[in-house]
PQR file with spaces between the fields and no chain letter, atoms N, CA, C, O and H, PARSE charges and radii, in Angstrom:
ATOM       1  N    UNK     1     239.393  110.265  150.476 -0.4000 1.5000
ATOM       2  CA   UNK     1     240.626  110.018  149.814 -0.0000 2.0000
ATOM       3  C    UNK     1     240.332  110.022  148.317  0.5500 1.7000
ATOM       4  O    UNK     1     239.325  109.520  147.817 -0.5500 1.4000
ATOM       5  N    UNK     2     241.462  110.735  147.548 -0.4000 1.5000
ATOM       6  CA   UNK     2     240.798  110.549  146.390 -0.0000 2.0000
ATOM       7  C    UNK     2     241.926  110.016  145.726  0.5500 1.7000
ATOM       8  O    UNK     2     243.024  110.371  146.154 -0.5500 1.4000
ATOM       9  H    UNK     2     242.280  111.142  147.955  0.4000 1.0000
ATOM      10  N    UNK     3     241.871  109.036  144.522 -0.4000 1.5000
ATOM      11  CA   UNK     3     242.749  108.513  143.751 -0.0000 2.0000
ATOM      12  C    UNK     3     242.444  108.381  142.383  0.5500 1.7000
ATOM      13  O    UNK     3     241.434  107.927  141.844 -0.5500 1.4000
ATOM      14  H    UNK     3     240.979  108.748  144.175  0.4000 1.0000
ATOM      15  N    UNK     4     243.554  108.885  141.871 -0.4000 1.5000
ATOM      16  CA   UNK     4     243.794  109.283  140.245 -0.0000 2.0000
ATOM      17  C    UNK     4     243.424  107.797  139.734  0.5500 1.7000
ATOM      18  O    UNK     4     242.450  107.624  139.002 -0.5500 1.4000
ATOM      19  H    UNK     4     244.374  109.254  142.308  0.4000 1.0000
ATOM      20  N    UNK     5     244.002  107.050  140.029 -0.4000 1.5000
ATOM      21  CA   UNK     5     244.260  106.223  138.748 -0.0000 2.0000
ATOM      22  C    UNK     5     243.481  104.671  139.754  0.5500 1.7000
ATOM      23  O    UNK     5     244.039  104.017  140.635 -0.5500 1.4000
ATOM      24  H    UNK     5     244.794  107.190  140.624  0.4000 1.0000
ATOM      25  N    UNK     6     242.412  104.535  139.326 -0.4000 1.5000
ATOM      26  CA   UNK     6     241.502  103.158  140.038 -0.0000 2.0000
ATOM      27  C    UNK     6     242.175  101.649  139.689  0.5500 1.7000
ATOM      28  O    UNK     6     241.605  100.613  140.032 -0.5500 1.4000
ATOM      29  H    UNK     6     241.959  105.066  138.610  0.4000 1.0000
ATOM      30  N    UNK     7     243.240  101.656  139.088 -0.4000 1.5000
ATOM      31  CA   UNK     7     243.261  100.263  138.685 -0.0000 2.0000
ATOM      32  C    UNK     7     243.445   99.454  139.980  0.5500 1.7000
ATOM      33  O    UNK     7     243.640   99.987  141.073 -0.5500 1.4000
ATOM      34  H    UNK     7     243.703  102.497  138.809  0.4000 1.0000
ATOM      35  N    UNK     8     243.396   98.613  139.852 -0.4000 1.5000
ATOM      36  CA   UNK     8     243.760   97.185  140.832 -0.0000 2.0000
ATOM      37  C    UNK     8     245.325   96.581  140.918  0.5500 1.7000
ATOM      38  O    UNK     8     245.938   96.353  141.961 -0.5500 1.4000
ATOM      39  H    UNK     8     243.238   98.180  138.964  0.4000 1.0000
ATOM      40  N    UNK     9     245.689   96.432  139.887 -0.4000 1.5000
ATOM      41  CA   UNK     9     246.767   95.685  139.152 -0.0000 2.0000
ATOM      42  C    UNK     9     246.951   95.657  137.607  0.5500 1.7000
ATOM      43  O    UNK     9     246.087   95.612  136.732 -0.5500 1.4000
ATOM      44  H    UNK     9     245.192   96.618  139.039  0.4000 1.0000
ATOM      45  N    UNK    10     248.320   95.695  137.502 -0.4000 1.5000
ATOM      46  CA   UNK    10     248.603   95.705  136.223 -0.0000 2.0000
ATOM      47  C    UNK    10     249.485   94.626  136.107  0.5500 1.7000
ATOM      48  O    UNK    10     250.207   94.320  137.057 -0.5500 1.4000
ATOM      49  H    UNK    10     249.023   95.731  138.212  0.4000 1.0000
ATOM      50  N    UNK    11     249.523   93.582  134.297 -0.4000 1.5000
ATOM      51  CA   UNK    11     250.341   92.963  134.239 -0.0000 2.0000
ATOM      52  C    UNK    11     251.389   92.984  134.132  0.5500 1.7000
ATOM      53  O    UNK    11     251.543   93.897  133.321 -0.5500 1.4000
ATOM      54  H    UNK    11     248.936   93.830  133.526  0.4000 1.0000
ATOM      55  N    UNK    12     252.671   92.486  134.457 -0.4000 1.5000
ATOM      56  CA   UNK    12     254.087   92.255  134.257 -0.0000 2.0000
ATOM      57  C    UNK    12     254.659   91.637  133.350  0.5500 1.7000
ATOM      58  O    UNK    12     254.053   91.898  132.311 -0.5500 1.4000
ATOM      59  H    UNK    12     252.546   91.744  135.116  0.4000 1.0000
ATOM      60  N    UNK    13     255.651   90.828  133.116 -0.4000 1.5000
ATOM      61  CA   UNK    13     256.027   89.862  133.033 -0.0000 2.0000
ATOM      62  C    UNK    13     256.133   88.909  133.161  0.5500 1.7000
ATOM      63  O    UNK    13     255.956   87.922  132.447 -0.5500 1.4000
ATOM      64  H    UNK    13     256.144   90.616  133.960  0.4000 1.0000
ATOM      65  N    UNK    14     256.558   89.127  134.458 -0.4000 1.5000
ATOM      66  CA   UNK    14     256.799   87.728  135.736 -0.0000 2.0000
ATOM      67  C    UNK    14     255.405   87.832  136.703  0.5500 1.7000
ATOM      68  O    UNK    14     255.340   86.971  137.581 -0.5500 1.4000
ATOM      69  H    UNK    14     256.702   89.929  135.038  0.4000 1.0000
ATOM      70  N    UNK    15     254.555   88.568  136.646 -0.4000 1.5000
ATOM      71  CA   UNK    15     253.319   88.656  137.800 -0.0000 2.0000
ATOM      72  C    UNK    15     252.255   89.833  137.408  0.5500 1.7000
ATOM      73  O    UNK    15     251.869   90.021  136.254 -0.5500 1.4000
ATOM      74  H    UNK    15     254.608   89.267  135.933  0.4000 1.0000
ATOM      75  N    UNK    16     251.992   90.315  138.124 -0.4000 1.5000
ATOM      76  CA   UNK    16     251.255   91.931  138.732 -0.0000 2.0000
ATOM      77  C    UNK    16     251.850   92.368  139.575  0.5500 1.7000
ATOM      78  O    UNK    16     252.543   91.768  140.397 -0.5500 1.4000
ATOM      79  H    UNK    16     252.306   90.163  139.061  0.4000 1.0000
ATOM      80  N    UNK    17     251.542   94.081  139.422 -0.4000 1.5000
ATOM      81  CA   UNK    17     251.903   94.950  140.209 -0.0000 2.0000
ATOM      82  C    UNK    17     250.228   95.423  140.988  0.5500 1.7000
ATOM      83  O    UNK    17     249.212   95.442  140.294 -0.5500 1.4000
ATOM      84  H    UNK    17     250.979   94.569  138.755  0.4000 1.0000
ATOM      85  N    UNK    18     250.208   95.737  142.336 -0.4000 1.5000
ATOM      86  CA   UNK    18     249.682   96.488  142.933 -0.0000 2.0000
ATOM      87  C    UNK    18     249.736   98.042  142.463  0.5500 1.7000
ATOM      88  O    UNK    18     250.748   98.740  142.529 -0.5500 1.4000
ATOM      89  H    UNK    18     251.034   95.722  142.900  0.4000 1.0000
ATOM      90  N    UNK    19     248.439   98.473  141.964 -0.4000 1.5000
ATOM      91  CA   UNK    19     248.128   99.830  141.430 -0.0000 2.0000
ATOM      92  C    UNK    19     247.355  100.510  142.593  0.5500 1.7000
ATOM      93  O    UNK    19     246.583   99.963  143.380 -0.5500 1.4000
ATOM      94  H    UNK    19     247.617   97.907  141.910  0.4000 1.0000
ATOM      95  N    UNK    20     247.674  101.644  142.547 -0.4000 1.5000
ATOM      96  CA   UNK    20     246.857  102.571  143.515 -0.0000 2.0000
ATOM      97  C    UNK    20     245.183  102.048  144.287  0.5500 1.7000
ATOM      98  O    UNK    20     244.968  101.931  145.493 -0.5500 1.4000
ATOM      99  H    UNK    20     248.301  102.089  141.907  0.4000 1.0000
ATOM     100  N    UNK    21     244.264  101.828  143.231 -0.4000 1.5000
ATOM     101  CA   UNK    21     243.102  101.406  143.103 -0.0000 2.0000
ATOM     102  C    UNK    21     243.325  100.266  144.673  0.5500 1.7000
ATOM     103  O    UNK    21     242.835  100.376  145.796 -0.5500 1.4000
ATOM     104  H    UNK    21     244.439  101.923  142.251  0.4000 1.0000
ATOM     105  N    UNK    22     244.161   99.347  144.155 -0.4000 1.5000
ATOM     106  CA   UNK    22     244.680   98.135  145.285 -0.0000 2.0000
ATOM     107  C    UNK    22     244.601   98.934  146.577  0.5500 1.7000
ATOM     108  O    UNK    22     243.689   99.094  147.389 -0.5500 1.4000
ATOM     109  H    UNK    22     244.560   99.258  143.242  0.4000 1.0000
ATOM     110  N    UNK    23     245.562   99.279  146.522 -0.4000 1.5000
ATOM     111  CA   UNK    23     246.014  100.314  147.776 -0.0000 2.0000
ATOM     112  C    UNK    23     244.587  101.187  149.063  0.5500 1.7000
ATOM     113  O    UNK    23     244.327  101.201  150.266 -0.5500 1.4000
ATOM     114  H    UNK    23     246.303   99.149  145.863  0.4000 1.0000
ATOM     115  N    UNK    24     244.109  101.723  147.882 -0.4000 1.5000
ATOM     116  CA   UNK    24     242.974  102.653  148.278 -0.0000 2.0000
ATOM     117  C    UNK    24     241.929  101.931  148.886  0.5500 1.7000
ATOM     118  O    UNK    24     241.396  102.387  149.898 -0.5500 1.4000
ATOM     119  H    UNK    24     244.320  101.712  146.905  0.4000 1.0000
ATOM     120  N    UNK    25     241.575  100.872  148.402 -0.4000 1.5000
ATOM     121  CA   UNK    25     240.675   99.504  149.196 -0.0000 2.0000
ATOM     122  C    UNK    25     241.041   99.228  150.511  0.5500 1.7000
ATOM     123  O    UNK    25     240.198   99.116  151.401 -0.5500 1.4000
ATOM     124  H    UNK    25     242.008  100.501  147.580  0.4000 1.0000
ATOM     125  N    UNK    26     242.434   99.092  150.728 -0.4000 1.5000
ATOM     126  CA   UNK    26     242.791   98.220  151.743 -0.0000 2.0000
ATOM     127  C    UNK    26     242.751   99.590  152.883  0.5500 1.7000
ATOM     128  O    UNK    26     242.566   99.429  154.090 -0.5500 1.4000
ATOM     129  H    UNK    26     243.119   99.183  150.005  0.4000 1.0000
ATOM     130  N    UNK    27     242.963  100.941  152.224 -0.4000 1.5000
ATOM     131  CA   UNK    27     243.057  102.187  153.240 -0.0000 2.0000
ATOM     132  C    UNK    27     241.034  102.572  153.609  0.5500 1.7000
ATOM     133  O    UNK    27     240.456  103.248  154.459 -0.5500 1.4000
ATOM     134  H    UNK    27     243.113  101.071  151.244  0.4000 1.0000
ATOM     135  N    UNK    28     240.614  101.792  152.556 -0.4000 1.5000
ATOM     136  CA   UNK    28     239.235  101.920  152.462 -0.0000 2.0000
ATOM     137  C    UNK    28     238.882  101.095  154.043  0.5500 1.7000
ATOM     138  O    UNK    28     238.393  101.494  155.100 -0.5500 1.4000
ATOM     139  H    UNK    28     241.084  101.243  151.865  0.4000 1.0000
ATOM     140  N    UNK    29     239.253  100.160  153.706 -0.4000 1.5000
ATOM     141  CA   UNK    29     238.737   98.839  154.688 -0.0000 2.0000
ATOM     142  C    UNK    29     239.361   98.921  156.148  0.5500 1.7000
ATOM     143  O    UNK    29     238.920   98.353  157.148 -0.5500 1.4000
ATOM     144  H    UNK    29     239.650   99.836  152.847  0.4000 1.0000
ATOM     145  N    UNK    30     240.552   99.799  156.059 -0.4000 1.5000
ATOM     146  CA   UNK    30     241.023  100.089  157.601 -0.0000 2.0000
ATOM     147  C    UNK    30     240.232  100.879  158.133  0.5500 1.7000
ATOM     148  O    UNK    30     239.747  100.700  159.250 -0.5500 1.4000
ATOM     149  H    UNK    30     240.910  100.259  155.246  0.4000 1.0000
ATOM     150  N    UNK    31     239.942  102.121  157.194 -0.4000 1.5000
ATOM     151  CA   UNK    31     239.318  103.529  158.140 -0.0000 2.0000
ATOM     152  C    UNK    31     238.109  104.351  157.827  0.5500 1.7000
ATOM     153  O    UNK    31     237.885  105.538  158.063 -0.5500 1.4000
ATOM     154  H    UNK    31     240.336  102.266  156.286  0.4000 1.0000
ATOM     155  N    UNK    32     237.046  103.015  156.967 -0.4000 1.5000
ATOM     156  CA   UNK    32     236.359  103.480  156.503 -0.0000 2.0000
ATOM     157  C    UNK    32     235.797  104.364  155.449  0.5500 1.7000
ATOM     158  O    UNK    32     234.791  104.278  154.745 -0.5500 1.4000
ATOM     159  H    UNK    32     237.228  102.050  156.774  0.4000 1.0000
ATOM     160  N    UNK    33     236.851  105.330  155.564 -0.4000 1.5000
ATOM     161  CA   UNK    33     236.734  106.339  154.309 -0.0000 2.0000
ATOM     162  C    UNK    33     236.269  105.952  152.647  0.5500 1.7000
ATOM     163  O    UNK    33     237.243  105.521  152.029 -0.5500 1.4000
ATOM     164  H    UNK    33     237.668  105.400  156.136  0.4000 1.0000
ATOM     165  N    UNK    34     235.591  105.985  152.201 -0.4000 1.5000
ATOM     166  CA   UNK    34     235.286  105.210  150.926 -0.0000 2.0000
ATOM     167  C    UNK    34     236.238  106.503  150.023  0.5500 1.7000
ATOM     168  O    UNK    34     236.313  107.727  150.125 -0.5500 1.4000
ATOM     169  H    UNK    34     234.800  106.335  152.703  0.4000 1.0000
ATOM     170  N    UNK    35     236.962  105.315  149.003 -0.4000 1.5000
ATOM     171  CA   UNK    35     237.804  106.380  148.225 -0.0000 2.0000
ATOM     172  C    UNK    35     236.547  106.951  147.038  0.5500 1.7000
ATOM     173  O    UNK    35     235.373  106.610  146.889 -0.5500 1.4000
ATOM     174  H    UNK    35     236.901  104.320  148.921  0.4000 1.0000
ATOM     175  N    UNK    36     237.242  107.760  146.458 -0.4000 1.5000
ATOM     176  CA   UNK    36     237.048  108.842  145.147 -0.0000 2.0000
ATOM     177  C    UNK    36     238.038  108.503  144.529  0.5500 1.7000
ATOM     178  O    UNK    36     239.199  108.707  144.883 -0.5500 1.4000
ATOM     179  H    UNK    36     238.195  108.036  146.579  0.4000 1.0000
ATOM     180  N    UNK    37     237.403  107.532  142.796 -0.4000 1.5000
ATOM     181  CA   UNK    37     237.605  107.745  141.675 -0.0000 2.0000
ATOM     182  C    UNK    37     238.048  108.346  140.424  0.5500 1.7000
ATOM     183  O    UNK    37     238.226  107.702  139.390 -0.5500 1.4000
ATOM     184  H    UNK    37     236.460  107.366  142.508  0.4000 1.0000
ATOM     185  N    UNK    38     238.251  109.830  140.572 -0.4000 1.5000
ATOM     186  CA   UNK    38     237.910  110.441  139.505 -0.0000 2.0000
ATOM     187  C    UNK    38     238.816  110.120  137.920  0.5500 1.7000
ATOM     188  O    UNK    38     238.898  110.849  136.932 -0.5500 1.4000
ATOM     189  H    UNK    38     238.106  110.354  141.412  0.4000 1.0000
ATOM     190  N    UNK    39     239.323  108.957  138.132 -0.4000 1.5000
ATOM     191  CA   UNK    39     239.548  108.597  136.490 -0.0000 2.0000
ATOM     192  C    UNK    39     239.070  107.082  135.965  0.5500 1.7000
ATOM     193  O    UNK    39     238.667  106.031  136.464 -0.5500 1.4000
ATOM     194  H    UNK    39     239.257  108.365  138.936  0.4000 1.0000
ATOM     195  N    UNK    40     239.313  107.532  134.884 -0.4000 1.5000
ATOM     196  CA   UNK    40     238.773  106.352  133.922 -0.0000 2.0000
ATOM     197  C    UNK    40     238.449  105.114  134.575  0.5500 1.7000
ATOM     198  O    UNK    40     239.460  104.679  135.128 -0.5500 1.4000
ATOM     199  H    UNK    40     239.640  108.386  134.478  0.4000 1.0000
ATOM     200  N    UNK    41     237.368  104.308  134.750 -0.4000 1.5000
ATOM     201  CA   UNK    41     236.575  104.085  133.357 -0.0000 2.0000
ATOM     202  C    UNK    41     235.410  104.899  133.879  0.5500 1.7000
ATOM     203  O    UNK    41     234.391  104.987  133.195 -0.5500 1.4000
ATOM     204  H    UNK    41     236.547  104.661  134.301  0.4000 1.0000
ATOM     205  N    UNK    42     235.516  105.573  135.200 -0.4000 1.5000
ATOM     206  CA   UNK    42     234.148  106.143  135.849 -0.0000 2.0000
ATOM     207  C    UNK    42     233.985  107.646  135.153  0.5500 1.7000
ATOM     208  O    UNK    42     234.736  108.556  134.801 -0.5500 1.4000
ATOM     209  H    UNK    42     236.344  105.502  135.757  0.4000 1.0000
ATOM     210  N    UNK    43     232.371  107.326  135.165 -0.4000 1.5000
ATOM     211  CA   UNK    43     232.143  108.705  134.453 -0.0000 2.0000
ATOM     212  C    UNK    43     232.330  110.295  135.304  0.5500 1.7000
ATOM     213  O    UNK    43     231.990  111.287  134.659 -0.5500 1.4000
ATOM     214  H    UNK    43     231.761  106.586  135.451  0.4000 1.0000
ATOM     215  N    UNK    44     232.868  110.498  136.740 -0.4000 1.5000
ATOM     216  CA   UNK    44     232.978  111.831  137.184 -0.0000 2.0000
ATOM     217  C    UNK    44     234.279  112.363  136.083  0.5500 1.7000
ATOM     218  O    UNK    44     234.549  113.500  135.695 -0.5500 1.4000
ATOM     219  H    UNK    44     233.144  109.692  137.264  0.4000 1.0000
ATOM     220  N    UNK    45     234.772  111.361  135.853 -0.4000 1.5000
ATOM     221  CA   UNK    45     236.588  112.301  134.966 -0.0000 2.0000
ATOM     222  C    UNK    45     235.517  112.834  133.732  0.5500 1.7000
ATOM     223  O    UNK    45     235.361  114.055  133.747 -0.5500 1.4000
ATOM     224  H    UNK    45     234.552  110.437  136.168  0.4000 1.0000
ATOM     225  N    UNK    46     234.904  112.242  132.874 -0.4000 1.5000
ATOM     226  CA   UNK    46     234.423  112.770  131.933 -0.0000 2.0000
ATOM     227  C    UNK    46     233.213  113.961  132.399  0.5500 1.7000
ATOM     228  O    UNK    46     233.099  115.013  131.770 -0.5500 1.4000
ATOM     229  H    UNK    46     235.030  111.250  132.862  0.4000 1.0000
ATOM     230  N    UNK    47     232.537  113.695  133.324 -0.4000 1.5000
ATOM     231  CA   UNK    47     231.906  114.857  133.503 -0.0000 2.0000
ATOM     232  C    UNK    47     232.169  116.179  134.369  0.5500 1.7000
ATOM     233  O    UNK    47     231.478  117.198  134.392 -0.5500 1.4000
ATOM     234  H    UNK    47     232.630  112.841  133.835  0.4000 1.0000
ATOM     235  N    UNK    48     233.575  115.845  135.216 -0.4000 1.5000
ATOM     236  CA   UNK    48     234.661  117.228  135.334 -0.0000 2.0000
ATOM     237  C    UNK    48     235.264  117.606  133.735  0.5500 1.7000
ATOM     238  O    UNK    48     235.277  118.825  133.561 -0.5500 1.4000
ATOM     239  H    UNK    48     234.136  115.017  135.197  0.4000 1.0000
ATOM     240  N    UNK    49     235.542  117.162  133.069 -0.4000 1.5000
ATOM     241  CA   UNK    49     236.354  117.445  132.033 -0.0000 2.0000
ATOM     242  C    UNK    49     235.247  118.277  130.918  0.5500 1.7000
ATOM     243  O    UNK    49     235.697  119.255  130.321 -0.5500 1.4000
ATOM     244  H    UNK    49     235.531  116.172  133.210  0.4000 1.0000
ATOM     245  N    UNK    50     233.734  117.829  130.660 -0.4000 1.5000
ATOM     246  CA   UNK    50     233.170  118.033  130.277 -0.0000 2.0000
ATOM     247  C    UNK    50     232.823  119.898  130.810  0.5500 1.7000
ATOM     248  O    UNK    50     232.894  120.877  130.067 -0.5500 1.4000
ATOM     249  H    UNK    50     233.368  117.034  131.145  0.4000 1.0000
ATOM     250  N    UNK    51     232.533  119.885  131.983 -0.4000 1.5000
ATOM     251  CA   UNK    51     231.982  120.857  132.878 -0.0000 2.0000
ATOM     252  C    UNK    51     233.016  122.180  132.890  0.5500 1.7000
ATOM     253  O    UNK    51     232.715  123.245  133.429 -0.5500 1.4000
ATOM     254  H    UNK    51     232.475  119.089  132.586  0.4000 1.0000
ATOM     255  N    UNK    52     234.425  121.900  132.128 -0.4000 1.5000
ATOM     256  CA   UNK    52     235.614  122.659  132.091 -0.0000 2.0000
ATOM     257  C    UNK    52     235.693  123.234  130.911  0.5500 1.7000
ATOM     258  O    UNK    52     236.147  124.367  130.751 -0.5500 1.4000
ATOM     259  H    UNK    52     234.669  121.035  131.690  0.4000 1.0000
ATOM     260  N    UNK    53     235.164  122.341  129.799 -0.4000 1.5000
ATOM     261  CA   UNK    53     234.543  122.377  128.587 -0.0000 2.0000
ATOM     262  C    UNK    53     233.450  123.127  127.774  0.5500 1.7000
ATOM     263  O    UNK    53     233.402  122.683  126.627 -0.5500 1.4000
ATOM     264  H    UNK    53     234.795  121.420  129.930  0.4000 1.0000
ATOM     265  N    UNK    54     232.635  124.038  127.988 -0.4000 1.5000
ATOM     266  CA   UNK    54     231.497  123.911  127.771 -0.0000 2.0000
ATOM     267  C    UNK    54     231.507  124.377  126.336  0.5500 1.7000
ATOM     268  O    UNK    54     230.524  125.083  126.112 -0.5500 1.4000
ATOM     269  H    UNK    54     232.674  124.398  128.920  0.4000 1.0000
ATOM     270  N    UNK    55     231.815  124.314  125.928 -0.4000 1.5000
ATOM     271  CA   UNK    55     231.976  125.106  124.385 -0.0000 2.0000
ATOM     272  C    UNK    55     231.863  123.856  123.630  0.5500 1.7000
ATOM     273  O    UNK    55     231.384  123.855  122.496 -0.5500 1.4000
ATOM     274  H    UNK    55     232.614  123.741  126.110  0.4000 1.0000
ATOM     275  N    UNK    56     232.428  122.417  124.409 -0.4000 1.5000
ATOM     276  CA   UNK    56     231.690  121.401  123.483 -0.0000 2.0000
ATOM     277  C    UNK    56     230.387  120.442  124.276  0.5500 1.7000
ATOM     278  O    UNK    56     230.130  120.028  125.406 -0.5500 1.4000
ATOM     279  H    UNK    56     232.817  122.417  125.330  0.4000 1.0000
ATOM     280  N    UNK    57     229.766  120.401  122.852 -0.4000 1.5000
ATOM     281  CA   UNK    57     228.280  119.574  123.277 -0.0000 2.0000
ATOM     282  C    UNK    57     228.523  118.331  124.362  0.5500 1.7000
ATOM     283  O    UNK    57     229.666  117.883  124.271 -0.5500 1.4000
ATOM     284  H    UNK    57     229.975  120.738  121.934  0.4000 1.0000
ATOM     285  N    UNK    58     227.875  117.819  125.151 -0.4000 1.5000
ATOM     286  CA   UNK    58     227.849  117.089  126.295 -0.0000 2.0000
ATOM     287  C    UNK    58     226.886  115.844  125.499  0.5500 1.7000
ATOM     288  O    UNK    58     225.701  116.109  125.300 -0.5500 1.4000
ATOM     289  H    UNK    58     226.947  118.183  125.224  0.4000 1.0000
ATOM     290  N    UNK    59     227.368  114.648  125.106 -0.4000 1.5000
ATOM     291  CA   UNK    59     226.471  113.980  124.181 -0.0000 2.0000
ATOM     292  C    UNK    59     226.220  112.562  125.356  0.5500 1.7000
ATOM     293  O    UNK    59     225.930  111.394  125.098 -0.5500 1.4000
ATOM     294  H    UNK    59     228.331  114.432  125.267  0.4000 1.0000
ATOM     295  N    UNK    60     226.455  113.197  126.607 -0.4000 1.5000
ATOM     296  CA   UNK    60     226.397  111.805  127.689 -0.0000 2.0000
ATOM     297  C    UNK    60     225.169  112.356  128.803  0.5500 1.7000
ATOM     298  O    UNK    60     224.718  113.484  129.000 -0.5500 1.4000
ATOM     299  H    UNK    60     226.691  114.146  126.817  0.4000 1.0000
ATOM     300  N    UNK    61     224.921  111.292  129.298 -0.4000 1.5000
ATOM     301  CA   UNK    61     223.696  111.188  130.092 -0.0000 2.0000
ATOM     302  C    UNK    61     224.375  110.414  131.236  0.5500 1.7000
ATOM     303  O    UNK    61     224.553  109.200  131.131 -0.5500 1.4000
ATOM     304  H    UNK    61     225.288  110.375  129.138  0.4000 1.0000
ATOM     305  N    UNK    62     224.829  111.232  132.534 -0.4000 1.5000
ATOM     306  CA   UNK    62     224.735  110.660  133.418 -0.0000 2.0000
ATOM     307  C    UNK    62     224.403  110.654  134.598  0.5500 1.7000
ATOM     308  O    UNK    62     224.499  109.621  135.261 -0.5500 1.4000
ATOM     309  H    UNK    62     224.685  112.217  132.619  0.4000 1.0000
């Protein structure tokens, strides 16, 4: 499974909202499947984006 956006929760007003990230755990923990990340803060978004890129220098090590 893969999911865009990893957060957990975001603040409100009145509470939190359940973000995808939330979600993907609990689909994690039913069926095993370990999700996929690929955005922020994990480094695969930057090193797809990089790899799409190559015309600029790669100044990361990962």
């Amino acid at each position: 499974m893969i999911v865009g956006n990893p957060g957990i929760v975001d603040p409100l007003e009145d509470g939190l909202s359940c973000e995808p990230g939330h979600y993907a755990h609990q689909l994690a923990d039913l069926t095993g499947i370990a999700p996929v990340f690929p955005g922020t803060p994990f480094a695969n978004i930057y090193r797809l984006a990089l790899d799409r890129l190559p015309h600029i220098p790669n100044p990361f090590t990962f």
